[in-house]
TORKOLVEX-628107 format. One record per residue (C-alpha): residue number from 1; residue in three letters; z, y, x. Coordinates in Angstrom, 2 decimals, padded with zeros to 5 digits. Each point is the difference from the previous one (the first is absolute). Example, Ala and Ser with C-alpha at 12.3 -4.5 7.8 and 13.67 -1.06 7.14 Angstrom:
<rs>
{r 1; ALA; {007.80; -004.50; 012.30}}
{r 2; SER; {-000.66; 003.44; 001.37}}
</rs>
This chain:
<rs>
{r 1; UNK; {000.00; 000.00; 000.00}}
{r 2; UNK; {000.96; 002.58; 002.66}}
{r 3; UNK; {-003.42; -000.84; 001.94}}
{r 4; UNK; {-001.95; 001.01; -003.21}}
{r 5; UNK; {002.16; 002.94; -000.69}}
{r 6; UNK; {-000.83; 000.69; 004.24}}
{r 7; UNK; {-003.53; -000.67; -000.71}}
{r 8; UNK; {-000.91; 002.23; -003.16}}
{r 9; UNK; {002.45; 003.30; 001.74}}
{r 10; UNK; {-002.41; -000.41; 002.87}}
{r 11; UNK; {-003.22; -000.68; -001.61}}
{r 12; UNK; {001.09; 002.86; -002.32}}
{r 13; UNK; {000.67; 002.64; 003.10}}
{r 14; UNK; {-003.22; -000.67; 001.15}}
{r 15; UNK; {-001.59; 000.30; -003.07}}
{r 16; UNK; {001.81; 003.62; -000.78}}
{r 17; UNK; {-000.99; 001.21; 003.22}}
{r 18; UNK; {-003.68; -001.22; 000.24}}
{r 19; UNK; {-000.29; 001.93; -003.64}}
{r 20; UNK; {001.29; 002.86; 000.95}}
{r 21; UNK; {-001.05; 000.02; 003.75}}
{r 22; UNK; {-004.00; 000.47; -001.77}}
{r 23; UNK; {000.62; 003.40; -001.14}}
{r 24; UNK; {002.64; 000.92; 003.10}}
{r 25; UNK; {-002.16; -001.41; 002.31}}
{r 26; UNK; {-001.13; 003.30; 002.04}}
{r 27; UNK; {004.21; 001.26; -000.93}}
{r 28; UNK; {001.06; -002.99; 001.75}}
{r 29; UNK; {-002.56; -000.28; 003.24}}
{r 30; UNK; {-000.71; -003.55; 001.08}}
{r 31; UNK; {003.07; -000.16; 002.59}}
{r 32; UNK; {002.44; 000.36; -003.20}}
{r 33; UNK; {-002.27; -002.61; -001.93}}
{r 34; UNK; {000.21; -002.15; 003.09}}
{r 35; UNK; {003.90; 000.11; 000.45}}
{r 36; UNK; {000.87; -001.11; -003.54}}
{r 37; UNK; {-002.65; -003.31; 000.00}}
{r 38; UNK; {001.41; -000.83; 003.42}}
{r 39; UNK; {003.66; 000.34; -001.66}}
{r 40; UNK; {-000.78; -001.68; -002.94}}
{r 41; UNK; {-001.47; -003.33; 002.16}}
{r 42; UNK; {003.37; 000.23; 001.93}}
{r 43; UNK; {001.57; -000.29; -002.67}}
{r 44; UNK; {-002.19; -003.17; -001.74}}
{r 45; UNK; {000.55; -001.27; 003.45}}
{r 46; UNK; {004.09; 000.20; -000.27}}
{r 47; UNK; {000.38; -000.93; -003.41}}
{r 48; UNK; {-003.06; -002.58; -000.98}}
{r 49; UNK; {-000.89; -001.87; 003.47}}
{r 50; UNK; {001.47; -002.94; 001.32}}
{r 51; UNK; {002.57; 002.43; 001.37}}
{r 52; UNK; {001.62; 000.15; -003.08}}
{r 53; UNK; {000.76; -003.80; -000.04}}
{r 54; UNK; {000.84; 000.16; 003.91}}
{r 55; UNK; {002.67; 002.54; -001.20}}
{r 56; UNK; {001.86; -002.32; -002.43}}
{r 57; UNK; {000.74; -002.29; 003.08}}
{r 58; UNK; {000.36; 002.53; 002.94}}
{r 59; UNK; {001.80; 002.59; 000.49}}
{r 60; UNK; {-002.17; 001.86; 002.64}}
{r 61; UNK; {-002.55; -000.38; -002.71}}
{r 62; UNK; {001.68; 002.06; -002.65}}
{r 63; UNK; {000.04; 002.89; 002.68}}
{r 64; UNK; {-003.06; 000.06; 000.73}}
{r 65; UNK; {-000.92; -000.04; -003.87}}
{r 66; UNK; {002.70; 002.77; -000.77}}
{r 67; UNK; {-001.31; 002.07; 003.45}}
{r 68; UNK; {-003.72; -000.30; -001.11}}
{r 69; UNK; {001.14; 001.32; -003.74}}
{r 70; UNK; {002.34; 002.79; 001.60}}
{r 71; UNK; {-001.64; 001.22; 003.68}}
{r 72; UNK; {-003.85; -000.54; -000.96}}
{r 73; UNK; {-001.14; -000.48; -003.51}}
{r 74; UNK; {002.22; 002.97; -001.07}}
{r 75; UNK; {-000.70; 002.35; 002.07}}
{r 76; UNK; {-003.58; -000.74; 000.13}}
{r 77; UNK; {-000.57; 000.15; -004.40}}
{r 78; UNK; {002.13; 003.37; 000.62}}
{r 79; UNK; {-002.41; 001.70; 002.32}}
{r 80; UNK; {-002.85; -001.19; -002.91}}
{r 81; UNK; {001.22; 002.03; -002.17}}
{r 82; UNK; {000.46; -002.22; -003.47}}
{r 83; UNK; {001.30; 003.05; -002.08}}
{r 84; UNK; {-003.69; 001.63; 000.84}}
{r 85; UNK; {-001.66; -002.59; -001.00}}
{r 86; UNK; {002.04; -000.43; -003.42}}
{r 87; UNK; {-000.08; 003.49; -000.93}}
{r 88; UNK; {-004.21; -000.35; 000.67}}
{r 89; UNK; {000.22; -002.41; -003.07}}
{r 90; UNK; {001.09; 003.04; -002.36}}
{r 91; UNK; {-003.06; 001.54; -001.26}}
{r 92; UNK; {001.82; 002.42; -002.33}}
{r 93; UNK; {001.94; 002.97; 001.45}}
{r 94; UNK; {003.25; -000.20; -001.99}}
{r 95; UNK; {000.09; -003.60; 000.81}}
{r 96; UNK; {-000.60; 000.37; 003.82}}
{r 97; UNK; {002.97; 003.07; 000.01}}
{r 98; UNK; {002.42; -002.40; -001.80}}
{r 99; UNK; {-000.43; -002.83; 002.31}}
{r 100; UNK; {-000.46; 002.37; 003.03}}
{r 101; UNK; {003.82; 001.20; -001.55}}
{r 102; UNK; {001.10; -004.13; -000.10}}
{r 103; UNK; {-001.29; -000.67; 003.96}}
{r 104; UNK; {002.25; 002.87; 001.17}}
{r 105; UNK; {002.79; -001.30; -001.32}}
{r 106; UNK; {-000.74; -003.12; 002.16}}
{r 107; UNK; {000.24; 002.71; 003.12}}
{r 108; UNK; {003.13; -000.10; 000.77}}
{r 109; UNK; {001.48; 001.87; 003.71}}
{r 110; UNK; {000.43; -002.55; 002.88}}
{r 111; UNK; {003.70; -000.19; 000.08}}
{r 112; UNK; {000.14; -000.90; -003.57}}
{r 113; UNK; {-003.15; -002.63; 001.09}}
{r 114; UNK; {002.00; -001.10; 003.32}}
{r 115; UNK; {003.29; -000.95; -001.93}}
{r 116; UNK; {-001.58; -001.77; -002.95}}
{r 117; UNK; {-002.47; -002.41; 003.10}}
{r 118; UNK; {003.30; -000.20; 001.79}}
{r 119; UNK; {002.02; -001.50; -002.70}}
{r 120; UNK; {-002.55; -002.40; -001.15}}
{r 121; UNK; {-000.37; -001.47; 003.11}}
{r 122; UNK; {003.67; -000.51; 001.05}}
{r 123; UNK; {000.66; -001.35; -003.55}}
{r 124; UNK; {-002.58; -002.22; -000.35}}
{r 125; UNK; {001.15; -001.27; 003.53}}
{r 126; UNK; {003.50; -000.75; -000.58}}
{r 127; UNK; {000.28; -004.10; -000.11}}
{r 128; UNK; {000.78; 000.02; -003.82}}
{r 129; UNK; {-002.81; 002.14; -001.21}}
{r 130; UNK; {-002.58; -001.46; 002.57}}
{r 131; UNK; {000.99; -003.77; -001.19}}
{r 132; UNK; {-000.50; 000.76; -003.59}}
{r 133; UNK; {-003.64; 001.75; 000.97}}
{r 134; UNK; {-000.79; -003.46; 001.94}}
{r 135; UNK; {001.05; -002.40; -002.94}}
{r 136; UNK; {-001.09; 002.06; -003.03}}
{r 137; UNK; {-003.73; 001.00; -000.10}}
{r 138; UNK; {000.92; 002.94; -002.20}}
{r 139; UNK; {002.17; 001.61; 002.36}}
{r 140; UNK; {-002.24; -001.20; 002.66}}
{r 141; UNK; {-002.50; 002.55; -001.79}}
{r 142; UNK; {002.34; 002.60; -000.77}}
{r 143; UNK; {001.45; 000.13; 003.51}}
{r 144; UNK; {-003.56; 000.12; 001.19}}
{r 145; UNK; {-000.82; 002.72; -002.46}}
{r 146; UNK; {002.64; 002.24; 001.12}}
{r 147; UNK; {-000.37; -000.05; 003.82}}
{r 148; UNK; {-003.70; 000.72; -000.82}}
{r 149; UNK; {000.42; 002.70; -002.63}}
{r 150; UNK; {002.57; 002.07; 002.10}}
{r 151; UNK; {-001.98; -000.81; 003.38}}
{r 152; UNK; {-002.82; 001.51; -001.71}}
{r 153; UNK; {001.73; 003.35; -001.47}}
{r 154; UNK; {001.95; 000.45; 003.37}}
{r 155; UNK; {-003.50; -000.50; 001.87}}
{r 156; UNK; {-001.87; 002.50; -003.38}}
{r 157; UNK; {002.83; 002.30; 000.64}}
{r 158; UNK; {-000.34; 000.67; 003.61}}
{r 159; UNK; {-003.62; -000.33; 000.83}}
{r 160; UNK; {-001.00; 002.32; -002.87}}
{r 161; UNK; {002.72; 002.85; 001.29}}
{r 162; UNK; {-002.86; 001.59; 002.75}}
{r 163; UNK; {002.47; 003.41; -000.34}}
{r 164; UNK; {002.97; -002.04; 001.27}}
{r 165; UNK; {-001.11; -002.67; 002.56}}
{r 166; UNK; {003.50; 000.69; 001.78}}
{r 167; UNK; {001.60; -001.27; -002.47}}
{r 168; UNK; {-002.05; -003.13; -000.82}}
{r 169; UNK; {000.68; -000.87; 003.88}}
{r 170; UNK; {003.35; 000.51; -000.73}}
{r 171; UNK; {-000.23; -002.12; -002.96}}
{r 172; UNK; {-002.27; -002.48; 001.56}}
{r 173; UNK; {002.29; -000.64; 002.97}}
{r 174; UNK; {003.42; -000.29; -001.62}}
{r 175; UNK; {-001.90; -002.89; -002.04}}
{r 176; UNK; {-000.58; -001.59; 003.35}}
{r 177; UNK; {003.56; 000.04; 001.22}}
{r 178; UNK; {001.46; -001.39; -002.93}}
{r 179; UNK; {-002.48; -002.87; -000.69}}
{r 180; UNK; {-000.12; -000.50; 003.58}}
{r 181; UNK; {004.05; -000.49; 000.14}}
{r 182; UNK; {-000.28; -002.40; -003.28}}
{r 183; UNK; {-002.50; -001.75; 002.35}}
{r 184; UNK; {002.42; -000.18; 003.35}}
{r 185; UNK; {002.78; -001.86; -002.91}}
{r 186; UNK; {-002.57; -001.84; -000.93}}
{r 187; UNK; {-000.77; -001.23; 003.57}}
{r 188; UNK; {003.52; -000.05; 001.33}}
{r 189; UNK; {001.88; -001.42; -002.65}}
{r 190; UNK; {001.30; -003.39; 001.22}}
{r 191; UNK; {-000.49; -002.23; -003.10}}
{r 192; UNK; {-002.81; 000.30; -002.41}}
{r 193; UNK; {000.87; 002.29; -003.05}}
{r 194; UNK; {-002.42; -001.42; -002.82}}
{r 195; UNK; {001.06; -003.20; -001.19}}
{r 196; UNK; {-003.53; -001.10; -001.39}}
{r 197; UNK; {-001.79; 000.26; 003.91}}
{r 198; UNK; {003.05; -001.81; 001.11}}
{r 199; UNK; {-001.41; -003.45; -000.51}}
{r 200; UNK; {-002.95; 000.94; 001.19}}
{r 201; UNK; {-000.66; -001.49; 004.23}}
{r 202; UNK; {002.04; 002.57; 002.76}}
{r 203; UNK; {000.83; 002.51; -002.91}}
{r 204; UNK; {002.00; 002.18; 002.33}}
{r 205; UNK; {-003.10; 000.04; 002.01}}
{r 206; UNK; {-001.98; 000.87; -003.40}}
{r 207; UNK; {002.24; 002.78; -000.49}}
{r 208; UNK; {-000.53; 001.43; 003.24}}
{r 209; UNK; {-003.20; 000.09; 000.16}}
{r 210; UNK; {000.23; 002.13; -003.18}}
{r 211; UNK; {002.52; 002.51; 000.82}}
{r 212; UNK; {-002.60; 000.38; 003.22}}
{r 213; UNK; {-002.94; 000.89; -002.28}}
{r 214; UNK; {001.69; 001.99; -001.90}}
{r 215; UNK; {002.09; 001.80; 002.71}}
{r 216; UNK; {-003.26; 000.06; 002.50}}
{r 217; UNK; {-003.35; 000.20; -001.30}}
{r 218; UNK; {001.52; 001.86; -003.06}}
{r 219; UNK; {001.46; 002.46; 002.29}}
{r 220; UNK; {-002.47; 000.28; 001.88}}
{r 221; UNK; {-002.47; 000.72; -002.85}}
{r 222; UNK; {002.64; 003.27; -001.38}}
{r 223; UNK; {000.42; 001.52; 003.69}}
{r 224; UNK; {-003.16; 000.10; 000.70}}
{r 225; UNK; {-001.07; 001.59; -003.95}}
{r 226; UNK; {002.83; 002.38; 000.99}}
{r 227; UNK; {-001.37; 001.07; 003.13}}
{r 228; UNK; {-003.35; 001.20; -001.29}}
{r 229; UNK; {001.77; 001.74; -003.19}}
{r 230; UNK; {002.35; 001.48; 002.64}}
{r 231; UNK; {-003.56; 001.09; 002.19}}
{r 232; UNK; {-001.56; 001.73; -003.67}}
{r 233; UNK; {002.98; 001.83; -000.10}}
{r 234; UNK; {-000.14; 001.40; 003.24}}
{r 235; UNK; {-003.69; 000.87; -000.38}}
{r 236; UNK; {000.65; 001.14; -003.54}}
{r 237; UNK; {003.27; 002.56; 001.22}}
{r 238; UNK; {-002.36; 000.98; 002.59}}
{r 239; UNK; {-002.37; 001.24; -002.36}}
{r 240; UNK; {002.56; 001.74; -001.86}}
{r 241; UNK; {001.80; 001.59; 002.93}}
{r 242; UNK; {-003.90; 001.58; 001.02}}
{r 243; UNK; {-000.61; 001.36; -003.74}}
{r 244; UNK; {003.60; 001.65; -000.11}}
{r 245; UNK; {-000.46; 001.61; 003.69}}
{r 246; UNK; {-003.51; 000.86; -001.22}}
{r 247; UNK; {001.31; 002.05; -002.83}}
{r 248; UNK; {002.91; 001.10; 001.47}}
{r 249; UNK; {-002.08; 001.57; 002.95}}
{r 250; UNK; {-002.17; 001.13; -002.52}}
{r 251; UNK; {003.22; 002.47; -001.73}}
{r 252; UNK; {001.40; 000.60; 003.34}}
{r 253; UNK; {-003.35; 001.72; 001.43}}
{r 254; UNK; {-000.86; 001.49; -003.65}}
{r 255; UNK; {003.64; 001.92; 000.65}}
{r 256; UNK; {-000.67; 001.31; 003.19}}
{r 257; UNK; {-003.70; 001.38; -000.35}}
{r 258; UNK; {-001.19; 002.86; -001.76}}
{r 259; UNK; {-001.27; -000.08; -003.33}}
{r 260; UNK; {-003.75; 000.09; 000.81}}
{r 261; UNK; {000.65; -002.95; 002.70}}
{r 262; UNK; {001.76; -001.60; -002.57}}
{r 263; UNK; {-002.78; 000.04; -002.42}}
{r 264; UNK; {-002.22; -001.70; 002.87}}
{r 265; UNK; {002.95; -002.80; 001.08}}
{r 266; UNK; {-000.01; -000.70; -003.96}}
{r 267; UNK; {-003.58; -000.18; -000.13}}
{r 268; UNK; {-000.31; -002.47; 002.89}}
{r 269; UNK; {003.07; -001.99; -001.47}}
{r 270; UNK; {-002.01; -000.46; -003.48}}
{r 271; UNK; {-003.49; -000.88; 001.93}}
{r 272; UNK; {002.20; -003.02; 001.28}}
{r 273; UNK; {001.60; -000.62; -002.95}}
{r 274; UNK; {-003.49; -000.75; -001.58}}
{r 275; UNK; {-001.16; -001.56; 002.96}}
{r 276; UNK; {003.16; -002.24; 000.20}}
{r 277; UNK; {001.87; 000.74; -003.42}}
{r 278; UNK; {002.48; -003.18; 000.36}}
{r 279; UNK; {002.44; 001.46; 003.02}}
{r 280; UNK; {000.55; 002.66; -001.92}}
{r 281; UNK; {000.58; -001.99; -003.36}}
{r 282; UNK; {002.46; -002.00; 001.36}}
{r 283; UNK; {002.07; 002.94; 001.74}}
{r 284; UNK; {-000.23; 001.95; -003.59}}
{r 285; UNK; {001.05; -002.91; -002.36}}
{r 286; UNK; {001.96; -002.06; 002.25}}
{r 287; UNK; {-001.89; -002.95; -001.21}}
{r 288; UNK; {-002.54; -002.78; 000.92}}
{r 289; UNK; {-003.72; 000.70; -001.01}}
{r 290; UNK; {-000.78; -003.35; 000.71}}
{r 291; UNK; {003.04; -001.10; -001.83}}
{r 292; UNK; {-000.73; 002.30; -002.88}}
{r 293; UNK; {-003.19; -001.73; -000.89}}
{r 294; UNK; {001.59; -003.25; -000.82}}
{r 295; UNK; {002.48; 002.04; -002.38}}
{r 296; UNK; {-002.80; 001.16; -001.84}}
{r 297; UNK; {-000.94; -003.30; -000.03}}
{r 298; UNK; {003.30; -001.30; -000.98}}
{r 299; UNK; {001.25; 002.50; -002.76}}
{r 300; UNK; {-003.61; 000.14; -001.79}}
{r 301; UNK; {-001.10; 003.21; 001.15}}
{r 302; UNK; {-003.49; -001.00; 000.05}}
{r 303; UNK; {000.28; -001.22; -003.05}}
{r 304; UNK; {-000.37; 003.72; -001.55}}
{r 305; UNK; {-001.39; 002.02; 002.66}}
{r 306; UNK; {-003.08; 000.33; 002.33}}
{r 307; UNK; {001.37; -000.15; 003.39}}
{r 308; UNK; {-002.00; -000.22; 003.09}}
{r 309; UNK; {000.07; -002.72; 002.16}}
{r 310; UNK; {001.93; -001.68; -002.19}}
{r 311; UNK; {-002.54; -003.19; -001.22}}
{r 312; UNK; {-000.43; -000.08; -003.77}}
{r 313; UNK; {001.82; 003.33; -000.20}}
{r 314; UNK; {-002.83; 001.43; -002.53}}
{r 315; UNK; {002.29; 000.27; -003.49}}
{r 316; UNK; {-000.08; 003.64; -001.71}}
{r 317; UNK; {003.04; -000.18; -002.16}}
{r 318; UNK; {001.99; 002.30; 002.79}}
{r 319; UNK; {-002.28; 002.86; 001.93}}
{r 320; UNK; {-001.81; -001.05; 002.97}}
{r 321; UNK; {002.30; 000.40; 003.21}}
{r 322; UNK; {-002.77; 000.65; 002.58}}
{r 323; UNK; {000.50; 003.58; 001.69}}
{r 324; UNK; {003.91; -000.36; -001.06}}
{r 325; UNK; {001.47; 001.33; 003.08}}
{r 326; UNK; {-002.35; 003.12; -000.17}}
{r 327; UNK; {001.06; 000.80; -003.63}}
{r 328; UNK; {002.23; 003.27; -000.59}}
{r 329; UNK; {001.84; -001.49; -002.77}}
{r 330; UNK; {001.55; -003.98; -000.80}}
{r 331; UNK; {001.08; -000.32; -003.85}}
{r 332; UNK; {000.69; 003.56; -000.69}}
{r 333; UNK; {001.98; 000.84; 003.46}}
{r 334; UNK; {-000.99; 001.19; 003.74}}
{r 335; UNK; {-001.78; -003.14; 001.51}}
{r 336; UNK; {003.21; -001.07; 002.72}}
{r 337; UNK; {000.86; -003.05; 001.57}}
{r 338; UNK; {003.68; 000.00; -001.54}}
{r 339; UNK; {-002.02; 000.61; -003.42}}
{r 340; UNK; {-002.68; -002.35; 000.12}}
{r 341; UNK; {002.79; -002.50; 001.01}}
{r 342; UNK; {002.21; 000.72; -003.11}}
{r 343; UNK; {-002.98; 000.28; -002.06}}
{r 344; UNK; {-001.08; -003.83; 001.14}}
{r 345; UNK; {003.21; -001.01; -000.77}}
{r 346; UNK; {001.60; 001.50; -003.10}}
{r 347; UNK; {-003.08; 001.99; -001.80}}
{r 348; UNK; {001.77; -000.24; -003.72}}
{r 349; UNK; {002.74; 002.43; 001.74}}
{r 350; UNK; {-002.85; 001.92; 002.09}}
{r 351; UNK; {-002.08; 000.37; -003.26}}
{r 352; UNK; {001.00; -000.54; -003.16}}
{r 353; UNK; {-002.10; -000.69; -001.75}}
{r 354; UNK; {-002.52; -001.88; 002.01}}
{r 355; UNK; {-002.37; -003.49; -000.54}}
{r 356; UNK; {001.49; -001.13; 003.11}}
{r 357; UNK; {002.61; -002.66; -000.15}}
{r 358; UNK; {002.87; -000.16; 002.24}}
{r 359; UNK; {-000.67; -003.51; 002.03}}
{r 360; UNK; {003.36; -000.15; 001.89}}
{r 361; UNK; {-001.53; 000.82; 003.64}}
{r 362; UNK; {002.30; 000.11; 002.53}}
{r 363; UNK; {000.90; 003.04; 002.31}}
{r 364; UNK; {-001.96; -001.79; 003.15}}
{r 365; UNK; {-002.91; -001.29; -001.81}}
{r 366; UNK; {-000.33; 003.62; -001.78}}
{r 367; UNK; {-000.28; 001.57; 003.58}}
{r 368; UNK; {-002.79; -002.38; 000.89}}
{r 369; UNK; {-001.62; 000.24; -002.89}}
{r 370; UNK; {000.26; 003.88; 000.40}}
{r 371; UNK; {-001.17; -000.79; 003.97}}
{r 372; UNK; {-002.97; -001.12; -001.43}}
{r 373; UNK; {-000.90; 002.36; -001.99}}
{r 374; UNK; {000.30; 002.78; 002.20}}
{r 375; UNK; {-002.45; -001.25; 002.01}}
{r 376; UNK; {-002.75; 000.02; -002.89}}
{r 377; UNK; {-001.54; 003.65; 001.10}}
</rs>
């Protein structure tokens, strides 16, 4: 029963996806596409190949099954963006904003991610709980569901945070210390813990060999995903440190010239700007432009407006939104950065009364959105 309950999830996730993926297709890019099929064979492979069966006998087995799930198939279906692909299947605007409202729910921060993985893997490992999963195929399934389900909204949470890559690191690494420590128990313990591997042959042995996968190759796999989030923050700080000093050099010399010089150094500042509009985005806003055009993606933007650059952006229930960083005026107000943030964010209170709903975006994703924006001159 739990097989054919396995089978039709998976069949069904790749069905979803392949749906949806035909009208995200150019949204998505072939390296996103790529990822999630990749994923979702690592995960046929864990679950429906002779591994599974190994697994019911071995130990070392049911590692590897729960590290494929956890370290490769979830992050991979993550990076393919399945909430794309879903909200591709809603033709209808109103129906794409209410399940664009139902898929941010799902995004929850990374702490909130890390502690809910956390606990479902040390639970599921304590002796009691990881007996009942190897004798019951129910539980089996459940226990499978859950390090799967949280693997993949720890993995959705940090890989789709581009603003914050020092914090997915963060997140990322402390995920490595403590499944590498339940590992090192695992490997150091002196009698086996699971009573249902004990008959199996050497099943101290067995053991070990788990808590090594699971403490090694496991670890391995998070430090090394933790390094390169680490490296995008770096380069992503670095890019924010040069817009800041950009504009801050920019006030600096404008209070020091005269006001005819000024008038030039301005001049020269907004011939780069249009050259180059996203430094100076990002140092207005405080947000990611990059970032920003998966919000609009996300919250259903697109689904009202014509935004450039933004594939299958051409709805005309809102106003177009190309030229918006060049326009005087933003719903009724001066056309600022602290504006056009509050206006993303809470426009029943900005304008009342007004067509466009209030969709719940966060502060951060406003900003990016807003990044974005400002660089449509």
């Amino acid at each position: 029963m739990s097989s054919a309950l396995t089978t039709l999830s998976l069949v069904l996730l790749a069905g979803i996806y392949g749906a949806g993926m035909r009208s995200a297709r150019r949204r998505l890019g072939p390296p996103r596409i790529a990822a999630f099929f990749i994923g979702w064979v690592t995960a046929v492979v864990a679950l429906l190949s002779p591994l599974h069966h190994l697994a019911e006998i071995k130990l070392w087995a049911h590692m590897v099954q729960h590290e494929l799930l956890m370290l490769i198939a979830a992050p991979l279906i993550a990076l393919g963006r399945p909430d794309a692909a879903l909200l591709a299947l809603f033709n209808h605007p109103e129906q794409r904003k209410i399940a664009a409202r139902w898929m941010r729910h799902l995004t929850v921060r990374p702490a909130t991610a890390w502690i809910l993985h956390g606990i479902a893997v040390w639970i599921w490992h304590l002796p009691s709980f990881y007996t009942a999963a190897s004798l019951h195929p129910a539980i089996h399934l459940a226990q499978h569901i859950s390090f799967f389900a949280t693997a993949l909204l720890a993995w959705w949470s940090v890989l789709g945070r581009r603003s914050d890559y020092g914090a997915a690191a963060f997140y990322v690494f402390a995920t490595s210390m403590h499944t590498g420590l339940l590992g090192l128990l695992l490997f150091i313990a002196r009698r086996p813990w699971y009573p249902t591997y004990a008959t199996a042959h050497e099943p101290l042995a067995d053991q070990q060999l788990a808590g090594l996968i699971m403490w090694i190759p496991g670890g391995v796999i998070m430090a090394i995903t933790a390094m390169a989030l680490f490296a995008m923050w770096l380069r992503e700080s670095d890019r924010r440190v040069f817009a800041r000093e950009r504009l801050a050099l920019a006030k600096s010399e404008a209070g020091k010239l005269g006001p005819a010089i000024v008038i030039i150094f301005w001049l020269s500042i907004s011939i780069a700007a249009c050259s180059d509009p996203q430094p100076v985005a990002v140092a207005l806003t405080r947000g990611n432009p990059d970032k920003g055009k998966e919000s609009i993606r996300l919250y259903g933007c697109w689904a009202c407006h014509t935004i450039p650059g933004i594939h299958g952006a051409n709805a005309v229930i809102g106003p177009p939104l190309n030229g918006i960083a060049n326009r005087a005026y933003v719903a009724g107000h001066p056309n600022s950065p602290e504006h056009l943030v509050n206006w993303i964010r809470h426009p029943q209170q900005v304008r009342n009364p007004t067509p466009m709903p209030d969709m719940g975006v966060t502060e951060q994703a406003a900003r990016d959105i807003a990044a974005y924006l400002y660089t449509l001159r």
